[in-house]
C-alpha positions as CSV (number, residue, x, y, z in Angstrom):
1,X,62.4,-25.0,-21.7
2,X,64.9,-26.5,-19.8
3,X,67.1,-29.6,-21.3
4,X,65.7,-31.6,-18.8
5,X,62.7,-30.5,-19.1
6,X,62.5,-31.6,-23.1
7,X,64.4,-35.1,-21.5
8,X,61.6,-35.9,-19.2
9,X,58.8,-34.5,-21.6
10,X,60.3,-36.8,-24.0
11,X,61.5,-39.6,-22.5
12,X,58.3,-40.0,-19.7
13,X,60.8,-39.8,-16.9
14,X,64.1,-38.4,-15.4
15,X,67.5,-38.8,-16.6
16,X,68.4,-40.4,-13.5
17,X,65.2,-43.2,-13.9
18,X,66.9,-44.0,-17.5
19,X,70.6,-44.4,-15.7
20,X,69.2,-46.8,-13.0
21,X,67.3,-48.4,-16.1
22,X,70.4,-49.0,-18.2
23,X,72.8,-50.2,-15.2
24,X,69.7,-53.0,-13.7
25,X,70.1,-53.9,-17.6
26,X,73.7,-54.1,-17.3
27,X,73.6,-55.9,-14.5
28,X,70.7,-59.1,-15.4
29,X,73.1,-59.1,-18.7
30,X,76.3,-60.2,-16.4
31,X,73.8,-62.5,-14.2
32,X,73.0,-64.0,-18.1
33,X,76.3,-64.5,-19.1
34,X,77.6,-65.9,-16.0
35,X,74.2,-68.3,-15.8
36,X,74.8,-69.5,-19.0
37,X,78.7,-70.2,-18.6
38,X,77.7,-73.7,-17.1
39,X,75.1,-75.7,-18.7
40,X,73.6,-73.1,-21.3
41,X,71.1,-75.8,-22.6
42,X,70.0,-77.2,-19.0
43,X,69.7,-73.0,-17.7
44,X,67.7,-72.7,-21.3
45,X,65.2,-75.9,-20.7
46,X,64.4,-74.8,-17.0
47,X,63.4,-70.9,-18.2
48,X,61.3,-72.2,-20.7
49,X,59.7,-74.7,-18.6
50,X,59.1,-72.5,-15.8
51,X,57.7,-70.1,-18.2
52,X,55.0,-72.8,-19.6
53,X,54.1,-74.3,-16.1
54,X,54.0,-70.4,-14.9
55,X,51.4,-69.5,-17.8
56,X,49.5,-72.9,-18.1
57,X,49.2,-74.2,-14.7
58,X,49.8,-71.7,-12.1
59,X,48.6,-68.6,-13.5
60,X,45.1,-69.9,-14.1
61,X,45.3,-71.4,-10.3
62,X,46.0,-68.4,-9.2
63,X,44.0,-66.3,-10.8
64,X,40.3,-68.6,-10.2
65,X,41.7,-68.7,-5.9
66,X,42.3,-64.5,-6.6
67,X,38.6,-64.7,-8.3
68,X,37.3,-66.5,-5.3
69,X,38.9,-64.3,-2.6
70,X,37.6,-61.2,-5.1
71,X,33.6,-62.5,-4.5
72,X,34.2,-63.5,-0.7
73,X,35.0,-59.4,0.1
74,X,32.8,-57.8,-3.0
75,X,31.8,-54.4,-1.8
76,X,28.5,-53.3,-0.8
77,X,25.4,-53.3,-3.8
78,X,25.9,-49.8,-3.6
79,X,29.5,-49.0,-4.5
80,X,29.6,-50.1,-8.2
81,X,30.4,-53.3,-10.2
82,X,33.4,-55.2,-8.7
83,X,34.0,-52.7,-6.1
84,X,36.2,-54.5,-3.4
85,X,36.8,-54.1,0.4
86,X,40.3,-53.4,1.3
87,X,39.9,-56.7,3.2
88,X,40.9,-58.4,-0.1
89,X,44.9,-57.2,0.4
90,X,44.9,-58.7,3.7
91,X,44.4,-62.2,2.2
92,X,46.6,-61.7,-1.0
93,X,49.9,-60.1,0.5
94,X,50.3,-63.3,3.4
95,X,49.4,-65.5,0.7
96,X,52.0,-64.1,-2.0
97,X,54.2,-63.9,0.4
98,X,54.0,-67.7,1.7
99,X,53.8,-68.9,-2.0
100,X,56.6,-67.5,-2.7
101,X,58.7,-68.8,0.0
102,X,57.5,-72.3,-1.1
103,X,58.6,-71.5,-4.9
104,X,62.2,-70.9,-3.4
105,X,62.4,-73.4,-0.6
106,X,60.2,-76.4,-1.7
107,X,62.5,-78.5,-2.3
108,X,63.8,-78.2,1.7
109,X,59.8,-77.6,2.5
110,X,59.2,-80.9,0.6
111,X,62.4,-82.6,1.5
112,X,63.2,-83.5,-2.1
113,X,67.3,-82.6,-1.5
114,X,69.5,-84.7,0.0
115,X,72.8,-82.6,0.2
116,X,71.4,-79.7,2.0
117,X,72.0,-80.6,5.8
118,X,76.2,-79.5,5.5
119,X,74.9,-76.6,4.1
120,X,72.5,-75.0,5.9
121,X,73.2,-76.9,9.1
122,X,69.2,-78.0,10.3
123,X,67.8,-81.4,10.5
124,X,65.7,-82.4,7.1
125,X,62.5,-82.2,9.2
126,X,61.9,-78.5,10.0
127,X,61.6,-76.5,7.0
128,X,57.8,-77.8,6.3
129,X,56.9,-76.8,10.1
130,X,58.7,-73.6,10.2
131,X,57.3,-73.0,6.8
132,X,53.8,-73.5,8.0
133,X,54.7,-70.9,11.3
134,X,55.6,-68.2,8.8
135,X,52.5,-69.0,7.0
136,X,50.2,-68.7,9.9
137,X,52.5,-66.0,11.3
138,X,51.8,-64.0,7.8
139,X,47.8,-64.9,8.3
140,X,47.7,-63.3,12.1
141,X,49.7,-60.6,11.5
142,X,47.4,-59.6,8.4
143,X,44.1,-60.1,10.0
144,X,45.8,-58.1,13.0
145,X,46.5,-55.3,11.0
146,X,43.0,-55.6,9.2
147,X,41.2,-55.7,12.8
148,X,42.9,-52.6,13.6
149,X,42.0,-50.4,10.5
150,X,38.6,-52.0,10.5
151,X,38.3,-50.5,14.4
152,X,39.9,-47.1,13.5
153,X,37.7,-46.6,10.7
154,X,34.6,-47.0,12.8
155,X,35.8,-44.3,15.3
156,X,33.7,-41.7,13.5
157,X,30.4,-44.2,13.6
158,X,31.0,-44.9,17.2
159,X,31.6,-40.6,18.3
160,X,28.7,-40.7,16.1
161,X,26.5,-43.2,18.0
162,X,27.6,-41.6,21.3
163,X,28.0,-38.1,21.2
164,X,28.7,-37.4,24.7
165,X,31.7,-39.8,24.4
166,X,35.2,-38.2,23.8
């Protein structure tokens, strides 16, 4: 047995996975240190605020709208308890996606900052609408995509349903 082959046996993975590892810790430890240069009790109160209205407010929202979507494309009787249709991902990944934008922008979405106009250069009043293009934009693009594999999956039903057909 090679050495690497004990490492990886052992440690689940290769050597090069634990180097990457190590140096993304390295790394978020600099980020920490230079975070907490500043303020260290005003970076300190926002984590742990984020972290309670994360795990008691939007956590359970998003888990009973994930629920919801989970019943509206349940699988057929056939295919076993909570089965779902692929159909599911093409509502989650827009939606993650636009949520997320929001948790980064909202305060230009919601036009809560004053000070951002030298900065970024746009008028106060187009974040919420372009937000809401790149929502819709994520929408279409997803039921696009699920139209099309919904199609190409039903080639063989269709060759099937006319057999003379090519």
């Amino acid at each position: 047995m090679t050495a690497a082959t004990a490492f990886r046996r052992r440690y689940g993975a290769s050597p090069l996975h634990l180097l990457l590892v190590l140096a993304s810790f390295a790394l978020a430890a600099y980020a920490g240190v230079r975070l907490l240069e500043g303020d260290a009790l005003g970076v300190a109160l926002w984590f742990v605020g984020a972290a309670l209205l994360h795990d008691l407010v939007l956590l359970p929202l998003y888990s009973v709208t994930d629920r919801a979507v989970q019943l509206l494309f349940r699988g057929r009787a056939g295919a076993g308890e909570g089965s779902l249709r692929p159909g599911v991902n093409h509502v989650r990944v827009p939606a993650f996606v636009s949520g997320l934008l929001l948790l980064v922008w909202w305060p230009l979405i919601l036009r809560r900052v004053g000070h951002y106009t030298a900065a970024t250069g746009l008028p106060a009043d187009v974040f919420l609408e372009r937000w809401l293009l790149i929502t819709a934009a994520l929408f279409a693009a997803s039921a696009a995509i699920f139209l099309v594999r919904r199609w190409h999956a039903s080639g063989p039903r269709r060759r099937a349903a006319h057999p003379g057909s090519p």
